[in-house]
C-alpha positions in Angstrom: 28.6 24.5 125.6 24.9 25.7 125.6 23.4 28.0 123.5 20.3 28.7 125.2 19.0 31.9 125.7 18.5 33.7 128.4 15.4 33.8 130.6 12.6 36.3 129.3 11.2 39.0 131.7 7.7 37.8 132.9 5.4 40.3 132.0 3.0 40.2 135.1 5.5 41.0 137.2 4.6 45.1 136.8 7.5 47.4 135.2 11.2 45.9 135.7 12.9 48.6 138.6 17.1 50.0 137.9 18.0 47.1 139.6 16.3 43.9 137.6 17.0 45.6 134.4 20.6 45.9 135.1 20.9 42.2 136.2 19.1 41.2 133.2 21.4 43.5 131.1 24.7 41.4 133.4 22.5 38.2 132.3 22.5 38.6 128.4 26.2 39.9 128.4 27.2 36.9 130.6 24.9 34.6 128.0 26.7 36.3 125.2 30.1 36.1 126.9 29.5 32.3 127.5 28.6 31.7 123.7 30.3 33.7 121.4 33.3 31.4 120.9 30.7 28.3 119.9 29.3 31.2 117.4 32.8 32.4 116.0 34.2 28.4 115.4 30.6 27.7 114.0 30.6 30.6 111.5 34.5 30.1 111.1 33.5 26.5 110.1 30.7 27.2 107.7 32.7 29.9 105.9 35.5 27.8 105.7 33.3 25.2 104.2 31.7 27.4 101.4 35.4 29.0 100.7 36.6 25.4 99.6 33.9 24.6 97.8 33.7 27.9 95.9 37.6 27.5 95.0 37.3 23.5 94.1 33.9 24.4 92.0 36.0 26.9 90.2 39.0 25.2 89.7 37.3 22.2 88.3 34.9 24.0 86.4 38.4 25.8 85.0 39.8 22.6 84.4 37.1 21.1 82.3 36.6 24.2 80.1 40.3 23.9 79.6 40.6 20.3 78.5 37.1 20.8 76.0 39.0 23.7 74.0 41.9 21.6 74.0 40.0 19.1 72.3 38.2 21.6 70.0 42.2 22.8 68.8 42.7 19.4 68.1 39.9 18.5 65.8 40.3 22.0 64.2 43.9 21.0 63.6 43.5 17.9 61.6 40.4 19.6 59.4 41.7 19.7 56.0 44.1 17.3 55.9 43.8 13.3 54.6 43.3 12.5 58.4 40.5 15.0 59.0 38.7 13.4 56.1 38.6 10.4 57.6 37.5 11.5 61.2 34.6 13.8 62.4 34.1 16.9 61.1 35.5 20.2 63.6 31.7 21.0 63.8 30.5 17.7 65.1 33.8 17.6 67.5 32.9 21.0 68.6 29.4 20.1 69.4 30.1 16.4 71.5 32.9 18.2 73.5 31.0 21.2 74.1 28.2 18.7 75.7 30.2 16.5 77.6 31.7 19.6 78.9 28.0 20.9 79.9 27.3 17.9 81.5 30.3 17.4 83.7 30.3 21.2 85.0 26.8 20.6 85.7 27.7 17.4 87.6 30.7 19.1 89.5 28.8 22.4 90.6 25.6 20.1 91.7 27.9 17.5 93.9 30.4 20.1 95.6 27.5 22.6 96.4 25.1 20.0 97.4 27.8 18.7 99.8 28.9 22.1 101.3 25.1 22.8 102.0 24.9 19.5 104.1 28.2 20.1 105.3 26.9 23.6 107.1 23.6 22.5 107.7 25.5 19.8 109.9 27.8 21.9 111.5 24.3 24.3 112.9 23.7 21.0 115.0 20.8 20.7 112.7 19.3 17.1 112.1 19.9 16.0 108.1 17.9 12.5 108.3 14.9 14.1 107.9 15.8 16.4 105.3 17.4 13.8 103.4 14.4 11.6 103.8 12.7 14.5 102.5 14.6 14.8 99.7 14.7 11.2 98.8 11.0 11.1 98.4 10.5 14.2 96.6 13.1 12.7 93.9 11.6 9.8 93.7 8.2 11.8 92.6 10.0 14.3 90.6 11.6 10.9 88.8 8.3 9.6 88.3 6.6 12.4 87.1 9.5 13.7 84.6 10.7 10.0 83.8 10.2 10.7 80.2 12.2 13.8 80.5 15.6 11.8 82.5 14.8 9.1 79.8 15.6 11.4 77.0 18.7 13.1 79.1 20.3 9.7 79.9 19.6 8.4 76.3 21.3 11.7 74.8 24.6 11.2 77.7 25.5 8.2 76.3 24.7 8.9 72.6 27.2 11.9 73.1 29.8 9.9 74.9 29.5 6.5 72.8 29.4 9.1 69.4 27.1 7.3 67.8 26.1 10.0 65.7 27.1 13.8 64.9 26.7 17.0 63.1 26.6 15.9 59.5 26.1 12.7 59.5 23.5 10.9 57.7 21.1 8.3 59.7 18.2 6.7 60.4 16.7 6.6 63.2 13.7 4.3 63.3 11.0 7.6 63.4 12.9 10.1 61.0 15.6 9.7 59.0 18.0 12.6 57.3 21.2 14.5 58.4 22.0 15.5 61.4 22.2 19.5 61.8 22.2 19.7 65.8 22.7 17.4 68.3 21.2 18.0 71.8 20.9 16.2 75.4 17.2 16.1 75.3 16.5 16.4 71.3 18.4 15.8 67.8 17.3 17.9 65.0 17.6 16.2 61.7 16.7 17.9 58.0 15.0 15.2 55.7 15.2 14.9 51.9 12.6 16.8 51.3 13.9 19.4 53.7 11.8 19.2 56.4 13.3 19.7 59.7 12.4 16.5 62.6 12.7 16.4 66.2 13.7 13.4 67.8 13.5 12.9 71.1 16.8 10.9 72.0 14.9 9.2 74.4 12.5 7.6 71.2 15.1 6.3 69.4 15.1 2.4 69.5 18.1 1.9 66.8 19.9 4.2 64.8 21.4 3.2 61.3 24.5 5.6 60.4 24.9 6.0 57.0 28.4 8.6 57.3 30.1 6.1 59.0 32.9 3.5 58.2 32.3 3.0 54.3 29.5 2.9 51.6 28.3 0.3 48.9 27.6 1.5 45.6 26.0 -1.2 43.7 25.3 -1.0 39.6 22.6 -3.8 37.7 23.7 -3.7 34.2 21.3 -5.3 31.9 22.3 -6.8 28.5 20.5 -9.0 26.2 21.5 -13.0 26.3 23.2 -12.8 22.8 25.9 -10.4 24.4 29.1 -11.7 24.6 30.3 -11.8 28.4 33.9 -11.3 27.8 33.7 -8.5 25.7 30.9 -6.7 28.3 33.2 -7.9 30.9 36.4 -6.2 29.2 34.4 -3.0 28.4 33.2 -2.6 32.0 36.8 -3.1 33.7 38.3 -0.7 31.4 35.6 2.1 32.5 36.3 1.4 35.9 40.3 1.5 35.8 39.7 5.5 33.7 37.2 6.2 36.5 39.4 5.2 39.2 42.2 7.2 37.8 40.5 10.5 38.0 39.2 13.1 40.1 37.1 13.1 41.9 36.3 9.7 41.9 40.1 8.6 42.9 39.0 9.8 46.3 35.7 8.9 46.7 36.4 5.1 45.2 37.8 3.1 48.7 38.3 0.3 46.7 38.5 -0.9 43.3 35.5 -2.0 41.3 34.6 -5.7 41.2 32.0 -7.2 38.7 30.1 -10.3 41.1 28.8 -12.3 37.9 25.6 -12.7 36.5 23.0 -12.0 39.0 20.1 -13.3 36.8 19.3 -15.2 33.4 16.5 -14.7 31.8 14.8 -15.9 28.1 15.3 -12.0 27.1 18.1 -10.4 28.9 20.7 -11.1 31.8 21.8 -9.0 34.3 25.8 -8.6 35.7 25.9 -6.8 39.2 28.8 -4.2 39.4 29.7 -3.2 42.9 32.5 -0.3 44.5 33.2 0.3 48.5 32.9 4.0 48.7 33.7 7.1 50.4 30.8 7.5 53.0 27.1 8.9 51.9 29.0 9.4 48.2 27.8 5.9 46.9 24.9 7.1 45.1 27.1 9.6 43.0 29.6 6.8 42.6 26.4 4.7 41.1 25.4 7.5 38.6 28.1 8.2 37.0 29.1 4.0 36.6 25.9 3.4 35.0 26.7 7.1 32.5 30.2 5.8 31.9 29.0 2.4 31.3 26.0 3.2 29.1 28.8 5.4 26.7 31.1 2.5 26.6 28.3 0.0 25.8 27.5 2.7 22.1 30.6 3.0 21.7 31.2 -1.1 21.6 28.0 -1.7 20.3 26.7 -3.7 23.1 22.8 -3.2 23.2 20.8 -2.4 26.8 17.8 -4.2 27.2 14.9 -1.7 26.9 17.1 0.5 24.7 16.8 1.7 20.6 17.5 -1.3 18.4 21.0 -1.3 16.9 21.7 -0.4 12.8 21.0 -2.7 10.9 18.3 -4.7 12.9 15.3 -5.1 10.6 12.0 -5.1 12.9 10.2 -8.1 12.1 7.7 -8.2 9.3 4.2 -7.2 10.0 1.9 -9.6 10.2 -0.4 -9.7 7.7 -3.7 -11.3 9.2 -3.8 -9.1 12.0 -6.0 -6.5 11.1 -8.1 -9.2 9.5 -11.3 -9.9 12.1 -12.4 -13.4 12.9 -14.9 -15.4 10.7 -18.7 -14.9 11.9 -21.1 -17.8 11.9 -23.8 -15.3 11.4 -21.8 -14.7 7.7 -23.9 -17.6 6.2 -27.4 -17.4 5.6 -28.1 -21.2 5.5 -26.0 -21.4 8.5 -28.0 -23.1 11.8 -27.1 -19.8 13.7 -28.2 -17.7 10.8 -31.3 -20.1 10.5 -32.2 -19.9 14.2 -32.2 -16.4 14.0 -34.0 -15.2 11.3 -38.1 -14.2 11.8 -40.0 -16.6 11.4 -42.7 -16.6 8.2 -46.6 -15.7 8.6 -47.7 -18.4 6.7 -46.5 -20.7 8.8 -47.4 -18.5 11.7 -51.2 -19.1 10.4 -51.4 -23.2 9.6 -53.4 -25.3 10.7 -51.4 -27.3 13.3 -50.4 -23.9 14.4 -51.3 -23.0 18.1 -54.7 -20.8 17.9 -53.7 -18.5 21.0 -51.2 -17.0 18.3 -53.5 -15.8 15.8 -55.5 -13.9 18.6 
């Protein structure tokens, strides 16, 4: 059915008389009589189209918000016990779900509106290839333009879902390195040693080295004079390790027990044994600190001597050298030495003999 309108009065015709107006007025009602049904099933359709999408936006939106404090109860649950110690942190879980969450009711509000917009704009009779033509080339400048901007979106997406990193953890990321105290989808914040704060683009980062993940190495270089017996520094260093191991804290941050590798090098003055202990993660350099204290009390206590540390009782220092403050012999010493003789003045009365050159005496 048409939905023209109908014909306009023509103007130069002079003033319309009872008659013409009431056929025009018979005209418009018969126009509107002819066309109100296409109108009602038109505007039936659109609001039937915005009703669903409205309802499955809401339900999904419902559904997703749902499902992300579900996972928040869960991680909140385990926090605390020996589980929760060995997975993320309720604060880091909170934070990924939370942004996955974000992302996907972005996602679902974008698709079902976008598609109910089309959907009505379609059922007006109205031609979408040029609007979506349009559209396509305006993305495809907006991509260009704000690449670096989707670059850093996209990167922090699949940094969230993958969860390569998190609230708390310790990393490197190629241009800043420190722990991580926010994690966002364009930028990660990250609080150095120093405590400076960084901003990392996700969309910079080439590689990222996580230092709170899996396990740590602590690794101790004990260095001993060549005269040591090995056993014995051997024996002393297992027995500080089985104490350690055997108390708290270290029970829990010790993943493993500690192994002494060997000798890791012999020199003419000193050797040095490599200690080593898998660790709870970023607690290796604790771990490290208080091996080399515990080792260094055992070592007094046994009597086994450090390199670079105060000589032992009983150790006479060598005798001093008696020649060395005593300075080298000069040639000069001598007078009838050819040095001494060369360079002494020489006398005027041989300045003035005869076989003398006479320029000299002038």
């Amino acid at each position: 059915m048409s939905l023209s309108a109908p014909p306009a009065p023509d103007p130069s015709s002079g003033p319309a008389t009872l008659d013409e107006a009431a056929e025009r007025a018979n005209d418009a009602a018969g126009w509107v009589e002819q066309n109100w049904s296409t109108w009602l099933s038109v505007g039936l359709r659109i609001l039937l189209i915005m009703v669903i999408a409205l309802v499955l936006r809401h339900v999904l939106r419902r559904t997703i918000t749902r499902l992300i404090a579900r996972m928040n109860r869960s991680a909140t649950a385990v926090e605390g016990t020996a589980l929760g110690g060995l997975l993320v942190n309720a604060e880091r879980r909170r934070q990924r779900s939370e942004a996955i969450g974000s992302v996907l009711r972005s996602v679902t509000s974008f698709t079902i509106l976008g598609t109910a917009a089309l959907m009505a704009l379609g059922a007006l009779n109205i031609n979408l290839a040029p609007l979506l033509a349009s559209a396509g080339v305006a993305g495809v400048a907006l991509g260009f333009g704000a690449r670096n901007l989707v670059t850093d979106f996209l990167s922090g997406v699949f940094m969230i879902l993958e969860d390569q990193y998190g609230v708390g953890d310790t990393i490197d990321a190629g241009v800043a390195s420190g722990e991580v105290i926010e994690v966002g989808l364009r930028v990660t914040k990250l609080r150095g040693d120093d405590g400076e704060i960084w901003y990392v683009r996700n969309g910079e980062v080439k590689r990222i080295g996580n230092l709170s993940q899996g396990w740590a190495t602590a690794g101790v270089d004990v260095t001993v004079r060549p005269t040591e017996d090995l056993d014995e520094v051997r024996d002393v260093i297992t027995a500080v390790a089985e104490k350690m191991a055997k108390e708290d804290p270290w029970a829990e941050r010790l993943w493993g027990p500690v192994e002494i590798l060997g000798l890791d090098s012999v020199l003419l003055e000193s050797m040095t044994i490599r200690v080593t202990a898998k660790t709870m993660p970023g607690k290796a350099l604790g771990v490290e600190r208080e091996l080399r204290w515990r080792i260094k009390q055992a070592f007094d206590a046994a009597g086994i001597q450090i390199v670079g540390g105060l000589p032992l009782a009983g150790t006479e220092a060598a005798a001093a050298d008696p020649t060395a403050g005593v300075a080298a012999p000069s040639a000069l010493a001598s007078p009838t030495s050819p040095q001494s003789l060369a360079a002494s003045p020489i006398p005027p009365q041989q300045a003035a003999s005869p076989g003398a050159n006479p320029n000299l005496s002038k």
